[in-house]
N, C-alpha and C positions, 0 to 999 in steps of 0.2 A: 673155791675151796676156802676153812673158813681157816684162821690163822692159827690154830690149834693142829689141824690135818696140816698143813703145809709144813707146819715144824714136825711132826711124825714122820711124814713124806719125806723131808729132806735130810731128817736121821739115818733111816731107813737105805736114803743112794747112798749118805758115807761110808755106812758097815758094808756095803753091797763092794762100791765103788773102790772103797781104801786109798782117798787121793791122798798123792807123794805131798807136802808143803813144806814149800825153799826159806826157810824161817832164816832171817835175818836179824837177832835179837838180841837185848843187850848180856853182856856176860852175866848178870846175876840169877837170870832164872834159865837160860838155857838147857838145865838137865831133867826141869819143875817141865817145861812145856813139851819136851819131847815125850816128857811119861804121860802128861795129860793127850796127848795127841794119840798115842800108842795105847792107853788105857777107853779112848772114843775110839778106835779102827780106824784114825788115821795114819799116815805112815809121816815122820819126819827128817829132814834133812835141813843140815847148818852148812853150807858151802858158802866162804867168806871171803876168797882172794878174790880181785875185781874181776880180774877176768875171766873165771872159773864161775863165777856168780853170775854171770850175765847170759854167760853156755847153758848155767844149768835153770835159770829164771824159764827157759822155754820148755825144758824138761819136765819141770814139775809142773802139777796141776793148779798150783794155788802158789801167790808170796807172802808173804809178810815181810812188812819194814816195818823195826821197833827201834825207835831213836833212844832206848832209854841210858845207853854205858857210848856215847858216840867220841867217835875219835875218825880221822884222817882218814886213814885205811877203811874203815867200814863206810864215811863217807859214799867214798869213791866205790866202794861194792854197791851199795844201796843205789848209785845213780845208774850204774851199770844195769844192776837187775832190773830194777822198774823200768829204765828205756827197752831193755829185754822183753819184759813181759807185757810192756803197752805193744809194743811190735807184735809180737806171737801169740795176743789175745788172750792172754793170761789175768784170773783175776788178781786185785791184788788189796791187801789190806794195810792200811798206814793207820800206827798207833804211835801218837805225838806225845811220847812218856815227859811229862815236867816244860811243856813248851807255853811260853808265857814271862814266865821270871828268867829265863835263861836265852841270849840273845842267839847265841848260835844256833842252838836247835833250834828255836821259835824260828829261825831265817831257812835255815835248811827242810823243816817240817814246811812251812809255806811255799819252798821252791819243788819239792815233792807234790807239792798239789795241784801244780799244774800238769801234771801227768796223771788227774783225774781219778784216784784213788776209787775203787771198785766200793770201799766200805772203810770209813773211819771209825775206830773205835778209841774210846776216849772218856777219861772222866769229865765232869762238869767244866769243869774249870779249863782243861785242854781244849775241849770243844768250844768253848768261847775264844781262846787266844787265837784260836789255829783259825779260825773265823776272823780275826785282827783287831778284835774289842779287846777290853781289860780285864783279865779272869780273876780273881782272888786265890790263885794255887798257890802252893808251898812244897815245892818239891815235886812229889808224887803224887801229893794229899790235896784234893780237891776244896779251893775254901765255897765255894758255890752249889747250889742245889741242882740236879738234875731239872728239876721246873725253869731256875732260872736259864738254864741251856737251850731250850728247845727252839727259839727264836733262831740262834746260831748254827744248830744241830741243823733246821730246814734249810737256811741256807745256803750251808757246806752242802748241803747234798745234790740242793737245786744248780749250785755251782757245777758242782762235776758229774753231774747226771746217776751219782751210786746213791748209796745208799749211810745212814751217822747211827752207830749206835751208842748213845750217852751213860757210863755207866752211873749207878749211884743207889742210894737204897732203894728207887723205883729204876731201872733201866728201859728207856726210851730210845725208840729204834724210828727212823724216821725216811723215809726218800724226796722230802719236800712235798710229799703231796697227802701220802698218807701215816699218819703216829699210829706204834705200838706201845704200849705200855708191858714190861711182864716185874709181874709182883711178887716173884720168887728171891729168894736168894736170902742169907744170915750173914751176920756181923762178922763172924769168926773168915770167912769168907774173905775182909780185908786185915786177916789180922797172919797171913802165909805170903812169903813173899814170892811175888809170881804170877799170882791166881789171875791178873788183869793182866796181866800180857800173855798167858796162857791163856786166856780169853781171847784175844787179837788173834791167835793162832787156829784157834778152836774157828772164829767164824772166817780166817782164807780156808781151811776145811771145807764147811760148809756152802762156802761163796763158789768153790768147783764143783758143786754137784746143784745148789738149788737154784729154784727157778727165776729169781731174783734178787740181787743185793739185800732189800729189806726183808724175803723169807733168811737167806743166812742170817742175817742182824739178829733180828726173831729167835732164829733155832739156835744161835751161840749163846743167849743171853737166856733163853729160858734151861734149855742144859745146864749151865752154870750153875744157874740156881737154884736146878730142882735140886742137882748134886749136891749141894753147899750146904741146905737141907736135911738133905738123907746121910750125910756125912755126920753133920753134928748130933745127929739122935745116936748115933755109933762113939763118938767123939768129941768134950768135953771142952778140951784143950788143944791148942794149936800145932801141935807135935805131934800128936797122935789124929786130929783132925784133917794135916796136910795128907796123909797114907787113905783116911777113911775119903777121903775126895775121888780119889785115883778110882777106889774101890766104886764109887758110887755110880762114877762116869764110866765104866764098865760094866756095869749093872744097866744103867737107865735105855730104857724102850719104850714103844711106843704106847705100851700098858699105862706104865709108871704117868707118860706125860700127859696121856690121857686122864687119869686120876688126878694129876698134882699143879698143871701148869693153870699159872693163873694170869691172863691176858688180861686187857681193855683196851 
């Protein structure tokens, strides 16, 4: 199948499938990712007390762990669920927000990786730290190129046997063995806060129905993009841009990505 069909293919189980995803994410876009999950035919869920988190890690289809607002309490959920969901073969996706410059996440995102993260999703610059090199990030803001990634990106992946997808104006999805390139996605894209951890969301979605860690990588990143796309031909400005998103990702099939998606 060629990687164009397989992201069709793996659209196609979500809307079928409608998997439940245990999103563990930081307070600031939590209400951004459930619309984006519910606007794709996923269904979502925030269960955050430890041990309620660890019940329902086996429940749901898909996890997500988003370090990006971390505190004590979520901690201790996030170890809970992922020891949950490695137990009950759950996939699960770790998205290391700001890890590098900041010592605690950077120690906690690497202690998270040895429970072999199904699919890391990550800017440039995370994806090097979280690999234990030196990234150039600032916060959120990636200071490194997605190219400069890729070295790190194959590693993480060949480490824990999933799959890295690097974001950045090219997004690079990799399992160590083989790279995707997908050349969609607009600037406005990073200008909604959210949109990248609603990505991380979008591909534990994905990662419960398709046929491999790097087909989710694949089909979260090219979604994204085609969206971000067809959103701004509708939408100018980032206000009106964040709403035209939602719309877009409710709209997109397997027509649309057949016309629009642009691999290597």
């Amino acid at each position: 199948m060629n990687p164009i069909d397989t992201v069709v293919t793996t659209l196609d189980q979500l809307r079928r499938r409608r998997p439940l995803v245990h999103c563990l994410t930081n307070g600031v876009v939590k209400n951004f990712t459930a619309n984006v999950l519910l606007a794709l035919g996923a269904a979502p869920a925030m269960v955050e007390h430890a041990e309620e988190a660890a019940q329902f890690a086996v429940m749901a289809d898909a996890l997500l762990v988003n370090v990006g607002t971390l505190d004590e309490p979520q901690m201790r959920a996030m170890r809970a669920a992922v020891a949950a969901a490695v137990a009950g073969k759950r996939p699960w996706v770790l998205d290391p927000v700001a890890v590098g410059p900041l010592a605690v996440r950077t120690a906690f995102a690497r202690e998270l990786l040895a429970h072999r993260p199904t699919l890391i999703r990550g800017n440039a610059s995370e994806v090097i730290a979280l690999s234990g090199s030196a990234g150039k990030g600032r916060g959120v803001d990636s200071g490194d190129s997605t190219e400069a990634a890729l070295a790190a990106a194959e590693d993480l992946a060949r480490r824990t046997g999933g799959a890295v997808l690097a974001t950045g104006p090219v997004d690079y999805g990799t399992d160590g063995r083989t790279r995707v390139a997908c050349h969609n996605g607009h600037v406005l894209l990073t200008r909604v806060t959210g949109v990248g951890c609603a990505q991380g969301a979008v591909a534990a979605a994905c990662a419960a129905v398709a046929e491999s860690p790097l087909a989710a990588a694949m089909t979260s990143a090219v979604i994204m993009g085609i969206a971000g796309e067809r959103a701004q031909r509708v939408a100018a400005r980032p206000g009106s841009f964040a709403v035209a998103l939602l719309d877009a990702l409710d709209e997109i099939d397997g027509t649309i990505i057949r016309r629009e998606a642009r691999l290597s």
